[in-house]
N, C-alpha and C positions, 0 to 999 in steps of 0.2 A: 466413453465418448471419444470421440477422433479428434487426432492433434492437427492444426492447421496453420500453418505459417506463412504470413507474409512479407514479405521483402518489399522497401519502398526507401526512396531517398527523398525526404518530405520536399514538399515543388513547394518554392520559396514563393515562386509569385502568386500564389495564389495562398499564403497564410493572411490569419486573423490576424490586426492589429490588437497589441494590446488592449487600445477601448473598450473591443468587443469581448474580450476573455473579462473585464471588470463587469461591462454589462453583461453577460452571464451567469459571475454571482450574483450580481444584485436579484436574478430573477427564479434562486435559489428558492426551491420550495421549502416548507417547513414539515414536522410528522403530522402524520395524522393520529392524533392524541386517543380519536374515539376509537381507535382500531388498537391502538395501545391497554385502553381501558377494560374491550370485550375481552383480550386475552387475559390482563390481570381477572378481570370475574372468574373468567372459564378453572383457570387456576386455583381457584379460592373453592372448586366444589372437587378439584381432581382427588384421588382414594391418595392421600398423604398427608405427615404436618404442613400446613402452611408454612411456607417458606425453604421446604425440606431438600428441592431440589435447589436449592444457592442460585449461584448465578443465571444457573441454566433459564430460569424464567424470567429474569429479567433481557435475559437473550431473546425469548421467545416475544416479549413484550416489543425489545427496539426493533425485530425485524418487522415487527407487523406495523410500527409507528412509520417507517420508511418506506417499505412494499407500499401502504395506506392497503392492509391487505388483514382479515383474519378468517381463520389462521393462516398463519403466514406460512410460505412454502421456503423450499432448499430443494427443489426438484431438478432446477438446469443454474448449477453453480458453475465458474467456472473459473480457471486460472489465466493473469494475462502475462508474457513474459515480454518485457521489452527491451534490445539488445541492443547496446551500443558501443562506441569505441572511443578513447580519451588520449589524446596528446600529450597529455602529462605523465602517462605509463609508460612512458619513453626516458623519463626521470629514474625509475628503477622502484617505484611505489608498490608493486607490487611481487609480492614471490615466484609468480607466473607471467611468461612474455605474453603481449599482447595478442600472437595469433589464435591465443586458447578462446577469445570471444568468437571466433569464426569456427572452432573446434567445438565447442559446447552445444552451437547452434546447429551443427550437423550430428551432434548427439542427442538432441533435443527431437531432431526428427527421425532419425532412426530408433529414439524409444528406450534409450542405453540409459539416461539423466535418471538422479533421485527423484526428480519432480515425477515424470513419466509413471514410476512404481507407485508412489502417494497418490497422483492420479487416479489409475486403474484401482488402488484399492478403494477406492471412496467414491467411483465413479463420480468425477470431476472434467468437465469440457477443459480443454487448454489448446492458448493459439500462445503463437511466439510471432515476436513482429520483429522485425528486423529492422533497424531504423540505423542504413548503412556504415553495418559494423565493420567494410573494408574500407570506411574512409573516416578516419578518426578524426572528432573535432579539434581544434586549432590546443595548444599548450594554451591552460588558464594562467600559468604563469606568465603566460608573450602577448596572450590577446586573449578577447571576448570567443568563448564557444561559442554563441552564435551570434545572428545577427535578431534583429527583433522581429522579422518579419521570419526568421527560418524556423526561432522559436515555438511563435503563434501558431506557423502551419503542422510543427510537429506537435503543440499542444492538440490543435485538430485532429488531426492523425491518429493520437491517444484516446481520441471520445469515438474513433469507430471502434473500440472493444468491448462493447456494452451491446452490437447489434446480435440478433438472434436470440431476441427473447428470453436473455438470461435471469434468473432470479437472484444471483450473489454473486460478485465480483470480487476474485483476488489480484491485487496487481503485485506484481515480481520481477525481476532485472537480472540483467547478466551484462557484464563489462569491465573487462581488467582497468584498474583504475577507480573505479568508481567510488571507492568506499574514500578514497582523497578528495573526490568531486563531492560529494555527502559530507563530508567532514566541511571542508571549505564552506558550501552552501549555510549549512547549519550555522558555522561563525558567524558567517556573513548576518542569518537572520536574527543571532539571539546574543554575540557578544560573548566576551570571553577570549581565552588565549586559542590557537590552534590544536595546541596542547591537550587541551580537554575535549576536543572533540575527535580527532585520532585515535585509531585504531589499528590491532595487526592484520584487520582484513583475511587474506589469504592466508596469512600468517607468516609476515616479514619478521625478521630477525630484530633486532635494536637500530642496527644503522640503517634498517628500510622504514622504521619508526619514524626516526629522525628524518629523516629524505621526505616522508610524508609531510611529518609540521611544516621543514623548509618550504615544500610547496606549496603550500596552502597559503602560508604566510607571505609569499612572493604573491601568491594570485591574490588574495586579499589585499595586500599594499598597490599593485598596480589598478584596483578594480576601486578603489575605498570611495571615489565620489560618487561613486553610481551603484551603491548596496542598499541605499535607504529604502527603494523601492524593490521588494521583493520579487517581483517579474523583471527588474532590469539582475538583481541577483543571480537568478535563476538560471538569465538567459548568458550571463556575462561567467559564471564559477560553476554551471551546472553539465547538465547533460544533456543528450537527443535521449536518452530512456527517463529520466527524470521529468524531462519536459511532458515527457510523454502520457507517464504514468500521474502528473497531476491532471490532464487533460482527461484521461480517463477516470480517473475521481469524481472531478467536477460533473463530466458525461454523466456520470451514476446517481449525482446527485441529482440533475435535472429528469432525468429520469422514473426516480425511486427504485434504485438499485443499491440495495445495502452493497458496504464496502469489509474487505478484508487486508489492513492493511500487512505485507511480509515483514524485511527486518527494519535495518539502520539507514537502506538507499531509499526504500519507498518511503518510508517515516518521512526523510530528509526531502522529499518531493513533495507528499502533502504536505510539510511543514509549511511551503510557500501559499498554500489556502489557505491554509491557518494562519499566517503572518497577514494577510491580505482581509480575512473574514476569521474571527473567533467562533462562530458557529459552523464553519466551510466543512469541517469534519464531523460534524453530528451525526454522521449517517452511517462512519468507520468505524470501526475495532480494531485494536492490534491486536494481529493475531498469535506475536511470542513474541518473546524479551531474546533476541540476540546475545550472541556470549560479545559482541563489539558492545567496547565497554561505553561506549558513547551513548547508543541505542537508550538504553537507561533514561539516562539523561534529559535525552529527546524527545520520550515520551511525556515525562516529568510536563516537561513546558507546554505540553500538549491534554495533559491533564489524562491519560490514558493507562491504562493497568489492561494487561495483556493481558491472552486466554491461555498462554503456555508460557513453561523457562524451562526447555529444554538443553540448551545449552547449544543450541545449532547456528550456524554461521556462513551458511553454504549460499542465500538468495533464490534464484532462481523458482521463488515463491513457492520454497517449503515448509516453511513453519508454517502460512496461512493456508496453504491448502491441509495442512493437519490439524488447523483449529478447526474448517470447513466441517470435520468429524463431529464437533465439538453444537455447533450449530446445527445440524441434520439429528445428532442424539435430541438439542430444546425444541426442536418441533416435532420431533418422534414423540416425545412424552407428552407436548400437550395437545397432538393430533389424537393419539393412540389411547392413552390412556382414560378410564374411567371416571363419570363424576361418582361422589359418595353413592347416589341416589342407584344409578345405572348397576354399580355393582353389589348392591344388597349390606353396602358395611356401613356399620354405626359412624355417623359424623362425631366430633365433640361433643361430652356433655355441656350443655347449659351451665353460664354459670350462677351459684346459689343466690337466691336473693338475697337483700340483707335483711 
């Protein structure tokens, strides 16, 4: 599938307020149970033990509960990369300077990126949005990243990557800084020191550790009356890709576009549905356990067990588009495969009477 990227500097006046991002969820559908069921049946007559393919059927079961679809498909998966740039990278949080978010993105489109290889081996659509990564949001340390109205229109902006008739959604991020923005966000939602939510990201040394908690911990004391609400969070300790990528969550939800969430940055984006709506992620998976030791963590609070631990740390929505593998194999089996009947093999014996 072909990579398509767009570039936009989300147009403030014309974002959703808040209200309307709440009412959104509220109008959050729910699975469709009987579409969940006919796949459990179909299952229960496939040429195996019951149960034999583990998870995989229960995969095959939630996509079909969200699609409201059986069987469910993995035909037009796609990956969404959203790029942005942070103020606070200018602190030294990271191992790499900040023009490498404008460098990645021009490898993204020339086809160079790990994402791209994953891609093509799995036949995966991917669009990379730019969500102007040469004009970096304000230092969370000095001020709010955005304002509420820049937010909401970049949450908007996030739910145009579910058009084109996709059937699976990965969202994935690229932005020097970001894993401090995620770190921060995440405090902010769930409590706790800086300390535990910190990471080496790129893989800072000890004293770009340290630089990270400072910052966090300055953003968080400057922000601390305006965290209770999760969208003033967001908008005030987050990002323009964070913003982003929860808008395209939500999108998928409204939808019925199953979700695949990547590492520690998208986690820390749908965290804010999740803080907002306990069911806002029903319709997600994570799709690996990051080696950022926070991730973990993150999930934990989100009640999530991943589809991989690879040990991968890189974003740019490659662990989920490797779990994508993972989901195309549960519908392989229960598209492809056999019932007892079809292929001439003995079911279970009966068991004895007494």
């Amino acid at each position: 599938m072909a990579l398509t990227t767009e570039s936009r500097v989300p147009p403030v006046e014309r974002g959703l307020p808040f209200d309307d991002i709440r009412a959104l969820l509220a109008r959050m559908p729910g699975p469709a149970s009987a579409r969940a069921d006919e796949v459990r049946a179909r299952e229960a007559q496939l040429v195996k033990p019951t149960g034999a393919l583990g998870r995989l059927e229960s995969l095959s079961e939630w996509l079909a509960a969200w699609q409201d679809r059986s069987p469910p498909t993995v035909a037009r998966p796609m990956v969404a990369i959203f790029a942005g740039a942070h103020g606070v990278a200018a602190r030294g949080v990271s191992a790499y300077p900040a023009e490498v978010t404008r460098q990645m993105l021009d490898a993204f489109g020339k086809g160079h990126a790990a994402i791209n290889q994953i891609c093509a081996a799995f036949d995966i659509g991917l669009k990379v949005f730019d969500l102007a990564a040469d004009r970096p949001t304000p230092d969370i340390t000095e001020d709010a990243a955005m304002s509420e109205a820049e937010c909401a229109a970049t949450m908007a902006y996030g739910m145009e990557a579910i058009h084109g008739g996709i059937d699976l959604l990965v969202v994935g991020e690229m932005g020097i800084g970001n894993t401090t923005v995620a770190a921060t966000l995440a405090c902010a939602l769930y409590g706790g020191q800086p300390e535990d939510w910190v990471g080496r990201g790129t893989g800072v040394d000890d004293e770009g550790l340290a630089r990270k908690a400072s910052a966090a911990r300055a953003a968080l004391e400057r922000h601390r009356d305006h965290l209770d609400d999760p969208l003033e969070a967001l908008r005030r300790v987050g990002g323009r890709e964070l913003a982003a990528m929860a808008g395209a969550i939500l999108a998928a939800r409204l939808q019925r576009v199953p979700v695949v969430l990547d590492g520690y940055v998208a986690t820390a984006a749908a965290s804010v549905l999740h803080a907002l709506d306990a069911s806002a992620l029903d319709h997600c998976v994570a799709g690996h356990l990051s080696a950022e030791t926070a991730h973990a963590r993150l999930l934990a609070k989100l009640e999530m067990k991943p589809l991989l631990d690879l040990g991968l740390r890189l974003g740019e929505g490659s662990g989920g588009a490797l779990a994508v593998s993972m989901l195309k194999a549960a519908v392989a089996c229960h598209t492809g495969m056999a019932t007892f009947a079809e292929a001439a093999v003995a079911d279970r014996e009966p068991a004895p009477e007494a």
